[in-house]
DSSP file (Angstrom, degrees, kcal/mol; ACC not computed):
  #  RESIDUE AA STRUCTURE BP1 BP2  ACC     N-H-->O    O-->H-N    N-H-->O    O-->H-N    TCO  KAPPA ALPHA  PHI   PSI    X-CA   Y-CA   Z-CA
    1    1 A X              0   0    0      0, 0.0     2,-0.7     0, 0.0     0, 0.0   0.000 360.0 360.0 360.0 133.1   99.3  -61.5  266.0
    2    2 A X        -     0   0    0      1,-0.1     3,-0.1     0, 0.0   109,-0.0  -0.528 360.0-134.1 -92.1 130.8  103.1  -61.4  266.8
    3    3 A X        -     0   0    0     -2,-0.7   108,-0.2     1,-0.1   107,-0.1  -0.199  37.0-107.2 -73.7 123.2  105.4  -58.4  265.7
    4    4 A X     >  -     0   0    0      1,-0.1     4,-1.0   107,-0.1    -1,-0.1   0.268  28.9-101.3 -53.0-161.3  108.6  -59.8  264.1
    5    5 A X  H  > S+     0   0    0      2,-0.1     4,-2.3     3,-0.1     5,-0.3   0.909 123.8  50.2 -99.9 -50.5  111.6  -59.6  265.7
    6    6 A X  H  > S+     0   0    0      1,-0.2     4,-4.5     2,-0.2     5,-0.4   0.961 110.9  54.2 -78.8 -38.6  112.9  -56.3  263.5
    7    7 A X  H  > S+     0   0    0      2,-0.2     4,-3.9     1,-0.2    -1,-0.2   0.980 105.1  54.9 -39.1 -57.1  109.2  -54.4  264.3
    8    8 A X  H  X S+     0   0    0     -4,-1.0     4,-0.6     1,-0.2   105,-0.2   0.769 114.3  34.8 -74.8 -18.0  109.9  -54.9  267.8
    9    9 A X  H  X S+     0   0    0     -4,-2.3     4,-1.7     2,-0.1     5,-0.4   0.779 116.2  54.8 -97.1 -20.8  113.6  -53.1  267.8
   10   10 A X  H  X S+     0   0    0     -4,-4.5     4,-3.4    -5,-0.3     5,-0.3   0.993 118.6  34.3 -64.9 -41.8  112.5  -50.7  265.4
   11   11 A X  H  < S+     0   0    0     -4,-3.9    -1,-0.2    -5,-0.4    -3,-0.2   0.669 119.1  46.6 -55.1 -25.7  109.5  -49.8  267.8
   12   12 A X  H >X S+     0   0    0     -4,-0.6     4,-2.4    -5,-0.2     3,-1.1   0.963 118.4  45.1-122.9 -66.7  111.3  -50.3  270.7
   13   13 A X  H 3X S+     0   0    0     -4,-1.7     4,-2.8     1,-0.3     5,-0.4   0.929 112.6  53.7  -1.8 -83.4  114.6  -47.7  268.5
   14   14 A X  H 3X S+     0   0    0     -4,-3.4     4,-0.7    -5,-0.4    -1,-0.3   0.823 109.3  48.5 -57.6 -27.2  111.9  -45.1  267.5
   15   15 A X  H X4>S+     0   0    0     -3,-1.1     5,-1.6    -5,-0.3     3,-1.5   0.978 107.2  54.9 -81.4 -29.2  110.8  -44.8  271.4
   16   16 A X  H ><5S+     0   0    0     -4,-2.4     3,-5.5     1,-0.2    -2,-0.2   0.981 110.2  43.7 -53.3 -72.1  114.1  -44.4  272.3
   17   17 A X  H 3<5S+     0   0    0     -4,-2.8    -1,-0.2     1,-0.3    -3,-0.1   0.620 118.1  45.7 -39.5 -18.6  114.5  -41.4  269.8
   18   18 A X  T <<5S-     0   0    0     -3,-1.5    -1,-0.3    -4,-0.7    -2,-0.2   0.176 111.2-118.0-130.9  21.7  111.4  -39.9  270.8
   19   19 A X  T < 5 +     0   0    0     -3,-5.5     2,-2.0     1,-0.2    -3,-0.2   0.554  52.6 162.4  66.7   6.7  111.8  -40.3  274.6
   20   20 A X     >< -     0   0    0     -5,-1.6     4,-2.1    -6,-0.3     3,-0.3  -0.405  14.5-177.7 -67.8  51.7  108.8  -42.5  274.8
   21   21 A X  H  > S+     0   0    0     -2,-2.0     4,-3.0     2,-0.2    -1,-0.2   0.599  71.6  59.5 -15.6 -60.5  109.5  -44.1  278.2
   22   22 A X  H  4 S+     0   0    0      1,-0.3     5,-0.3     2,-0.2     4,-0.2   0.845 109.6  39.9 -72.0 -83.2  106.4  -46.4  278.0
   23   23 A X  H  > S+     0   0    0      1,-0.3     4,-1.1    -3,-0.3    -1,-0.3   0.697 107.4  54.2 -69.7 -46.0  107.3  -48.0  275.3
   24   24 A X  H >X S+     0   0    0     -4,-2.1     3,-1.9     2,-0.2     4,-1.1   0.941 111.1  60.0 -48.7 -67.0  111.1  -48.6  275.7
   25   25 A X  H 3< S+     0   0    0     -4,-3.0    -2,-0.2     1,-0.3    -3,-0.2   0.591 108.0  37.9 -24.4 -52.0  109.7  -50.0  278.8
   26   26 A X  H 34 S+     0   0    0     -4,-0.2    -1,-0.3     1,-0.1    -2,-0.2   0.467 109.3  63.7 -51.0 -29.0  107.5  -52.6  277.0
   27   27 A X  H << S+     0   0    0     -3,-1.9    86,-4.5    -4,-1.1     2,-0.5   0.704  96.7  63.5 -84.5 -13.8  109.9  -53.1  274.7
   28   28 A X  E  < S-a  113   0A   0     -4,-1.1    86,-0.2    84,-0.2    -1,-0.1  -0.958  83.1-112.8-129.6 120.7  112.4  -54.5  277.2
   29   29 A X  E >   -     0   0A   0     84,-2.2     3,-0.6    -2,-0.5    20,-0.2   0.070  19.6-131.7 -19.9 146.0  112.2  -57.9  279.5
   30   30 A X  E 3  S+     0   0A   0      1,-0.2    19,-1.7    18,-0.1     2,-0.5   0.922 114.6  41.4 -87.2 -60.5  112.0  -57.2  283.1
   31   31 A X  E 3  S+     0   0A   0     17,-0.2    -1,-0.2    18,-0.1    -2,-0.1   0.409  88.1 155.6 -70.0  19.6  115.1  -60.1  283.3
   32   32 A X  E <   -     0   0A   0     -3,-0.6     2,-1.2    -2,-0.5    83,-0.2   0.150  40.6-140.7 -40.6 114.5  116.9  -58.6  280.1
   33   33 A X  E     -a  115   0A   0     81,-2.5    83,-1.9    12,-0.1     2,-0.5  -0.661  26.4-177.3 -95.3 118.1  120.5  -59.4  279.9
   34   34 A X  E     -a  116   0A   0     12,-1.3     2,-0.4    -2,-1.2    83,-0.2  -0.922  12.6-163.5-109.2 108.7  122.4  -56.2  278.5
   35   35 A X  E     -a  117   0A   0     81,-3.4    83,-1.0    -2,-0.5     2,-0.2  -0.994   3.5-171.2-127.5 132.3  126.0  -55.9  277.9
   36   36 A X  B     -F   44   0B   0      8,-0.5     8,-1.3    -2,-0.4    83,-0.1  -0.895  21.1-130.9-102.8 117.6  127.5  -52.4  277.5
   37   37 A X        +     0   0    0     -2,-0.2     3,-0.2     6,-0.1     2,-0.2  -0.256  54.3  53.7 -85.1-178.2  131.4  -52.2  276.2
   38   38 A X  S    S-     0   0    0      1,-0.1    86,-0.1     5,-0.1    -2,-0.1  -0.471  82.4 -84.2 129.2 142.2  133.8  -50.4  277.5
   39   39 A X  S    S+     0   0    0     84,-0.3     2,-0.2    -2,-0.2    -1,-0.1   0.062  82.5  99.9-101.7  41.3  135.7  -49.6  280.4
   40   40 A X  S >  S-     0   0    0     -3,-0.2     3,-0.9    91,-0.1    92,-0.3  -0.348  85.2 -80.2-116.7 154.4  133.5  -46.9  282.1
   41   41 A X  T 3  S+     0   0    0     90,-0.9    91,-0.2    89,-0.4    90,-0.1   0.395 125.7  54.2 -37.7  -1.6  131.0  -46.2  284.7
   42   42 A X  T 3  S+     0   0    0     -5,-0.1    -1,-0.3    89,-0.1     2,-0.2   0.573  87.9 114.2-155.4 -10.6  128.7  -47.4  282.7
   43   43 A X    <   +     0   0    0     -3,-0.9     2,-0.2    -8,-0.1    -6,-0.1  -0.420  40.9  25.1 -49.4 135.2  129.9  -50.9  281.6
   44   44 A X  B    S-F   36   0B   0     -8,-1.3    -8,-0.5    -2,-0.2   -10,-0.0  -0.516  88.7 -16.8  99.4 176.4  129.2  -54.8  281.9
   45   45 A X        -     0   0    0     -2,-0.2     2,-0.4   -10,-0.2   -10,-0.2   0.501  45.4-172.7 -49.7 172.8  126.7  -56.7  282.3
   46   46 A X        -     0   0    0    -14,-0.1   -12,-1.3   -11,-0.0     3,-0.1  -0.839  12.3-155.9-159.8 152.2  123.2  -55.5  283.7
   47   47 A X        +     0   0    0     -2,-0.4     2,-0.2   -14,-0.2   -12,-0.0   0.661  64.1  24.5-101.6 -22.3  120.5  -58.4  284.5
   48   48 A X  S  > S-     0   0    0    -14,-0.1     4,-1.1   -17,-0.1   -17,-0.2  -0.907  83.9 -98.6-154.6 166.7  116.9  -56.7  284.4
   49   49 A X  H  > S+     0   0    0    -19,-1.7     4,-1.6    -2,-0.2   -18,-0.1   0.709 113.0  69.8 -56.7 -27.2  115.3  -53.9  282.9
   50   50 A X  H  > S+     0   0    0      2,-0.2     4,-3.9     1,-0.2     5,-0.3   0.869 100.6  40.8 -81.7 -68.4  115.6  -52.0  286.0
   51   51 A X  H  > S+     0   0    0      1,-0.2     4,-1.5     2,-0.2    -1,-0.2   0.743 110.5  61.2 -84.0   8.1  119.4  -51.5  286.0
   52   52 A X  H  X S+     0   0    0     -4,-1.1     4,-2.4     2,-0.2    -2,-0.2   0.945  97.8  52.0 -68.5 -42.3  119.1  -50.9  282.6
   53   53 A X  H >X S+     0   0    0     -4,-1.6     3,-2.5     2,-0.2     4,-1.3   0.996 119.8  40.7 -53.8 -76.7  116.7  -47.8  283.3
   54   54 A X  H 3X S+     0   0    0     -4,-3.9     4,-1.6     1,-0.3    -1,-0.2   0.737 101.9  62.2 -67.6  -9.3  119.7  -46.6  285.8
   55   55 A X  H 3X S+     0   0    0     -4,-1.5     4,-1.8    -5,-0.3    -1,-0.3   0.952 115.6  39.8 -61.9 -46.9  122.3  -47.7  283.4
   56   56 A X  H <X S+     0   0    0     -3,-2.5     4,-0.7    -4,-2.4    -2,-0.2   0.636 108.5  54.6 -59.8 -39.7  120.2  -44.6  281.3
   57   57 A X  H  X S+     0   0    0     -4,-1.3     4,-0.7     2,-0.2    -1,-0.2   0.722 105.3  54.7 -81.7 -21.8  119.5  -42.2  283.7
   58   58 A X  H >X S+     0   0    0     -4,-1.6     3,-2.3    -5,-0.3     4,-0.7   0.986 109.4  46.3 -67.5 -55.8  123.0  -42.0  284.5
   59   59 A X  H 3X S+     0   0    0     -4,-1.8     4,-1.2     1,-0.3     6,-0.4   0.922 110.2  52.4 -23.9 -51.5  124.2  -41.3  281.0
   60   60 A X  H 3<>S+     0   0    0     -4,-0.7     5,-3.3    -5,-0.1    -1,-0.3   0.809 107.5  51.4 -86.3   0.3  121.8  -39.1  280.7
   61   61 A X  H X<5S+     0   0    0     -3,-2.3     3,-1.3    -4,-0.7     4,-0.5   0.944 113.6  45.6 -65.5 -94.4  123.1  -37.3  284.1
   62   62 A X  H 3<5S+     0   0    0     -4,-0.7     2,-6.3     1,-0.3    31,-0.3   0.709 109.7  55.8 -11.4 -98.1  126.7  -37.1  282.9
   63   63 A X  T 3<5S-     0   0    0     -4,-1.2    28,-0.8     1,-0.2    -1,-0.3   0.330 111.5-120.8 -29.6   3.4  125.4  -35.9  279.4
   64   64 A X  T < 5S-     0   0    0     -2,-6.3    -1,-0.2    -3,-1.3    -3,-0.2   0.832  72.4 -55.2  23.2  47.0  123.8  -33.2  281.2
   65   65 A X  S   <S+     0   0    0     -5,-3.3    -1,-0.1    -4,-0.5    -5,-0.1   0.965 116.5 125.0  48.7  57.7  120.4  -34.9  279.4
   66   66 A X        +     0   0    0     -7,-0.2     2,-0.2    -3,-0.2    23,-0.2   0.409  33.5 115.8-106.0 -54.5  122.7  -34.2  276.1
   67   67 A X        +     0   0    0     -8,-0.3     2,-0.3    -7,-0.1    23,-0.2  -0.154  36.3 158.6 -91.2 139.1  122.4  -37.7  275.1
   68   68 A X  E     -B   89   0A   0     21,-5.2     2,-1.3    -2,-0.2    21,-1.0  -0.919  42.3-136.0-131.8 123.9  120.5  -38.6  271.6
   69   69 A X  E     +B   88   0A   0     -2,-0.3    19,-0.2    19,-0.2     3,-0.1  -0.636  31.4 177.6 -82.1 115.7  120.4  -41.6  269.1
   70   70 A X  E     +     0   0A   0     17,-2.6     2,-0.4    -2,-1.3    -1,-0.2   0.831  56.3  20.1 -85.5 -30.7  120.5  -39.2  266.4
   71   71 A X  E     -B   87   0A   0     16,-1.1    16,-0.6     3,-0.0    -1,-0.1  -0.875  40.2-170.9-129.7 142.5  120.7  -42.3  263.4
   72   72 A X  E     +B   86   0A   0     -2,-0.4    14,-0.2    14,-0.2     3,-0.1  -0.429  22.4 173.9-156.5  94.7  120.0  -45.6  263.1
   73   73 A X  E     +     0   0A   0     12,-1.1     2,-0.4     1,-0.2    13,-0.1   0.743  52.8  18.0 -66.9 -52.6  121.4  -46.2  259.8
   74   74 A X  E     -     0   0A   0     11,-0.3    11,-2.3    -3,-0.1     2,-0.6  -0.994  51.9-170.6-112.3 145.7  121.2  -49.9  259.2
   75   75 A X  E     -B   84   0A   0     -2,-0.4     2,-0.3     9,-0.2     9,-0.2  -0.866   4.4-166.9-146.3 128.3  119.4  -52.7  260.3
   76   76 A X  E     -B   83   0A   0      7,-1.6     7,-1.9    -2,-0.6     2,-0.5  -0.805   8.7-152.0-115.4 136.1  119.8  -56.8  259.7
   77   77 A X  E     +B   82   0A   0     -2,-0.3     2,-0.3     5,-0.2     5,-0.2  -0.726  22.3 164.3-104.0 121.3  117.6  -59.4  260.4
   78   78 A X        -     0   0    0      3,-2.9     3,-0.5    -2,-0.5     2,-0.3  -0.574  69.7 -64.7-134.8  96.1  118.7  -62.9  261.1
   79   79 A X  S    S-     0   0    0     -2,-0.3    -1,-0.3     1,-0.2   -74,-0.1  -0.567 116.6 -16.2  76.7-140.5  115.6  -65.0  262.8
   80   80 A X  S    S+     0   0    0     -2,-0.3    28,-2.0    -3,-0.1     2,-0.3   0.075 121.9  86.8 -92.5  35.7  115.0  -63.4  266.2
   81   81 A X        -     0   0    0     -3,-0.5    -3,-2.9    26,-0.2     2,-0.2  -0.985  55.3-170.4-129.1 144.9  118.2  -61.4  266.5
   82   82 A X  E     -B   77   0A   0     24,-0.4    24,-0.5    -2,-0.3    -5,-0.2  -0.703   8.2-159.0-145.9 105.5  118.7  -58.1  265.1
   83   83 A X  E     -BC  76 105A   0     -7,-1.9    -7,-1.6    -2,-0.2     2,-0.6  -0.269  11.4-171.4-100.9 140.7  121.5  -56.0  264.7
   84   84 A X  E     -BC  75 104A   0     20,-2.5    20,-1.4    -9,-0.2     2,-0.6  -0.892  21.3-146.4-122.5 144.9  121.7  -52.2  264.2
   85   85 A X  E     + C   0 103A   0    -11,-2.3   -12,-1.1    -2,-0.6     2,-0.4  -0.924  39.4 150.4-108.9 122.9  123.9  -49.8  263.5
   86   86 A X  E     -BC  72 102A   0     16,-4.7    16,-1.0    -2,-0.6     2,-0.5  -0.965  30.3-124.0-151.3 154.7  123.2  -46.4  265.2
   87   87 A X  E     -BC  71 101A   0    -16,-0.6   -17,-2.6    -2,-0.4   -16,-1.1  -0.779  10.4-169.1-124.7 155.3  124.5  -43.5  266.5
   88   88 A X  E     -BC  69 100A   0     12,-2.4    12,-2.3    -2,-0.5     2,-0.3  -0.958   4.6-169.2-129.6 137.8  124.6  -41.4  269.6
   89   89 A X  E     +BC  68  99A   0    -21,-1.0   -21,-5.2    -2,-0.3     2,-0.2  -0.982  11.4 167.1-129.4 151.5  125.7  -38.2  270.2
   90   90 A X  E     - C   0  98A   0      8,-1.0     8,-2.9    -2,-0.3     2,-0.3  -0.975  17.7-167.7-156.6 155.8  126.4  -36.2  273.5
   91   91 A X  E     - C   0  97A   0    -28,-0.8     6,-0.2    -2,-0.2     2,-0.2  -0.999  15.7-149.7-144.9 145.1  127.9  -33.2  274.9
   92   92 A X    >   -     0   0    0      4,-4.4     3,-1.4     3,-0.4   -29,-0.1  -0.754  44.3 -95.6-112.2 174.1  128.6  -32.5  278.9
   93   93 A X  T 3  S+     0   0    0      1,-0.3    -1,-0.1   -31,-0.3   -30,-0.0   0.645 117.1  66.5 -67.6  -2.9  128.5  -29.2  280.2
   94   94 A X  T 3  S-     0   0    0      2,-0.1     2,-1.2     1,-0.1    -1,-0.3   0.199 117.5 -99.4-101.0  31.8  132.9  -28.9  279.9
   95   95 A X  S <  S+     0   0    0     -3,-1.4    -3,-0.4     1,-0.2    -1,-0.1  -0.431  77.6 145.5  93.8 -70.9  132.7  -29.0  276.3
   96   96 A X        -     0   0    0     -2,-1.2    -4,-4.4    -5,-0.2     2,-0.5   0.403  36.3-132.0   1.6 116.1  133.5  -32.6  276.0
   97   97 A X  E     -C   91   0A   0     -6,-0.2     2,-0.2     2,-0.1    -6,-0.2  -0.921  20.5-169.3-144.1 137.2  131.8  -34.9  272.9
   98   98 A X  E     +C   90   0A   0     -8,-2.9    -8,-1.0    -2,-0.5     2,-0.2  -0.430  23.4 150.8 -62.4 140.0  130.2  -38.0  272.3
   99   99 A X  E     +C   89   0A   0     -2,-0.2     2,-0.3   -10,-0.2   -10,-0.2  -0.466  29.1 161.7-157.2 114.2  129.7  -39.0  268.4
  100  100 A X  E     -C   88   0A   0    -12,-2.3   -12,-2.4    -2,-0.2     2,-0.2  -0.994  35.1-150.0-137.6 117.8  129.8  -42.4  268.7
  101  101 A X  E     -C   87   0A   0     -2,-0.3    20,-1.3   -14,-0.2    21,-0.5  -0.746  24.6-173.5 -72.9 162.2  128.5  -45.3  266.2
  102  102 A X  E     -CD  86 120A   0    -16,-1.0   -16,-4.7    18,-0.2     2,-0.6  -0.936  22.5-144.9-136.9 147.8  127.4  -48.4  267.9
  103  103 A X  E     -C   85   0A   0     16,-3.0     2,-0.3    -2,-0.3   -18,-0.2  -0.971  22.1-173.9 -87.3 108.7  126.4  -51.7  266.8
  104  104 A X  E     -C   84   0A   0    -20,-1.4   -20,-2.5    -2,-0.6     2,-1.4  -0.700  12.5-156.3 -79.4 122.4  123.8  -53.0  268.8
  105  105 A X  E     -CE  83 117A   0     12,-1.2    12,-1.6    -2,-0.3   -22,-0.2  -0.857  10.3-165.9-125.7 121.3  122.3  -56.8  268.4
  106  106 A X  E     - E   0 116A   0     -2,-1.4   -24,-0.4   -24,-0.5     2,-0.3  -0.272   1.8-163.0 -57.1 141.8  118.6  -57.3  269.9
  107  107 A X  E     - E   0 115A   0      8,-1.1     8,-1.1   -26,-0.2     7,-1.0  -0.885  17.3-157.6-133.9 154.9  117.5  -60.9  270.3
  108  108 A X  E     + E   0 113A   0    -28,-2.0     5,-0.2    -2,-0.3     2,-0.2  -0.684  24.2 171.2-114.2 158.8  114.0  -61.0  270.6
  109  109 A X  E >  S- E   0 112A   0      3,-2.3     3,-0.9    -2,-0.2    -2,-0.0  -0.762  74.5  -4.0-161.9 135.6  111.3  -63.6  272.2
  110  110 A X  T 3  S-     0   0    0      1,-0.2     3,-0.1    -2,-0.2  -107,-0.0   0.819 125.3 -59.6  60.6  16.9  107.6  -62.9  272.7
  111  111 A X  T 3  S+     0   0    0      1,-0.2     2,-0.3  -108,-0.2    -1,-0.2   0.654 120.5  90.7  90.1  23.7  107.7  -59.4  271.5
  112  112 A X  E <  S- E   0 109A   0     -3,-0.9    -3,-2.3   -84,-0.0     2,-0.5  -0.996  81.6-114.4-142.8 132.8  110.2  -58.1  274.1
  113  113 A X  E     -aE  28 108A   0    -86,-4.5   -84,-2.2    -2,-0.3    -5,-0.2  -0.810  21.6-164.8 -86.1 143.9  114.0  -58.2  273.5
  114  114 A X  E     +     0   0A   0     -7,-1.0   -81,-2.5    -2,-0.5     2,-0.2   0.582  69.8  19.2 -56.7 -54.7  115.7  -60.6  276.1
  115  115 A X  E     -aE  33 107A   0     -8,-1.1    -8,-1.1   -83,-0.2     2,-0.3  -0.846  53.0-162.2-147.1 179.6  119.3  -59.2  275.4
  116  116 A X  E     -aE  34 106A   0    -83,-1.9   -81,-3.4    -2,-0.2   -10,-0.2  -0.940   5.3-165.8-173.1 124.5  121.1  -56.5  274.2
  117  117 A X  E     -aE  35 105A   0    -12,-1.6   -12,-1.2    -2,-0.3   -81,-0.2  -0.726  13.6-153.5-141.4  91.1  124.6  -56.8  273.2
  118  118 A X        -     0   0    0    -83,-1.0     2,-0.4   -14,-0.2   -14,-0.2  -0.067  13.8-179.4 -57.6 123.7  126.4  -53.1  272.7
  119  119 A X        -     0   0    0    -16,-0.1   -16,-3.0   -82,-0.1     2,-0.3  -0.904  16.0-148.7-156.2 110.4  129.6  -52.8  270.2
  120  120 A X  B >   -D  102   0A   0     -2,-0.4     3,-0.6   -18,-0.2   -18,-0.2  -0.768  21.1-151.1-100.5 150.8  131.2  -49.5  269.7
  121  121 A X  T 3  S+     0   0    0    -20,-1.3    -1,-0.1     1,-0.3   -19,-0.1   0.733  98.0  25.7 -57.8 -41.2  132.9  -47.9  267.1
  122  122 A X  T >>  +     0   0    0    -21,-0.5     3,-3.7     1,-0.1     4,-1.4  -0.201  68.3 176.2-129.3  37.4  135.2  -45.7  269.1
  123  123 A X  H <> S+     0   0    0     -3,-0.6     4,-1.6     1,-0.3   -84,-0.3   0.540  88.1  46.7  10.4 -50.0  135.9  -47.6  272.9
  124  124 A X  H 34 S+     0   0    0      2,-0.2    -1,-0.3     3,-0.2    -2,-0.0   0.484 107.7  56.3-114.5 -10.8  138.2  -45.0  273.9
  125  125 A X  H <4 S+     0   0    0     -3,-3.7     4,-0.2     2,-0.1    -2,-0.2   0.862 113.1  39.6 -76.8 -67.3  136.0  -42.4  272.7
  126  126 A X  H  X S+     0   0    0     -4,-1.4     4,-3.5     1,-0.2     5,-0.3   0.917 108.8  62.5 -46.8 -49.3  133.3  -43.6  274.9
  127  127 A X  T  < S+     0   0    0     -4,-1.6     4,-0.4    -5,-0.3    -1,-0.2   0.684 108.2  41.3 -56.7 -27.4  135.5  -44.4  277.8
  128  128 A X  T  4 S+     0   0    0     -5,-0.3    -1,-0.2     2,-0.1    -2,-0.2   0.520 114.7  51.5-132.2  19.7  136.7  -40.8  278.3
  129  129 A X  T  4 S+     0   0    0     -3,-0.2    -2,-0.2    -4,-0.2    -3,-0.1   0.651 125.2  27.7 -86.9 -31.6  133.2  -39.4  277.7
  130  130 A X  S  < S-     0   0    0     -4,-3.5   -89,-0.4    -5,-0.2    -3,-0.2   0.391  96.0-177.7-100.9  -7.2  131.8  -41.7  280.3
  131  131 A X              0   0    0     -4,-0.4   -90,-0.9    -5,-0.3    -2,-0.1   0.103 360.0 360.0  25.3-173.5  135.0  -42.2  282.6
  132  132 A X              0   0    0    -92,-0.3    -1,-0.2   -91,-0.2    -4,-0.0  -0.219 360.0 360.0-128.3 360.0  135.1  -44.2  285.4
């Protein structure tokens, strides 16, 4: 049976929160196209699952392994795309802090999201947590 489109970002949401590699893992196309905003280290495009992973482990390098989607407050379903609103917080070892909403929109196909298109609340917030 095939998982709706909002199952497979909540599942895919709830591993993220609970550090559930495997499943983030599943959860994501190996050719996923991923756009991050921003002007930062850590922005633009990324093509596969792969730089996504390093797009992630660097964050979570910088954060000193600080950084947590603490919320995911709402989420709308339109077809196979599905947008969330969620939040991240992070703090690096100089004091310095993340508290960030993002809207994220999922599109899904075949029970793995495809893309993943990142819209932040605070840009400039994010930009001088994640510098350059």
């Amino acid at each position: 049976m095939e998982k709706g489109a909002a199952k497979v970002v909540s599942d895919f949401l709830t591993a993220v929160q609970k550090g559930d590699n495997a499943t983030v893992a599943a959860s994501l196309h190996p050719n996923i196209e991923w756009n991050q905003p921003g002007n930062n280290r850590f922005s633009g495009a990324k093509k596969s699952s792969t730089e996504v992973f390093q797009m992630v482990g660097g964050m979570l390098e910088v954060s000193a392994h600080t950084l947590e989607l603490t919320d995911v407050k709402v989420t709308a379903v339109n077809g196979n795309t599905v947008a969330c609103l969620v939040h991240w917080k992070a703090v690096k070892p100089t004091g310095l802090v993340l508290d960030v909403d993002n809207i994220d929109v999922y599109t899904v196909e075949n029970e793995q999201i495809v893309s993943a298109k990142v819209y932040s609340a605070d840009i400039t917030q994010e930009d001088d947590f994640w510098q350059k």
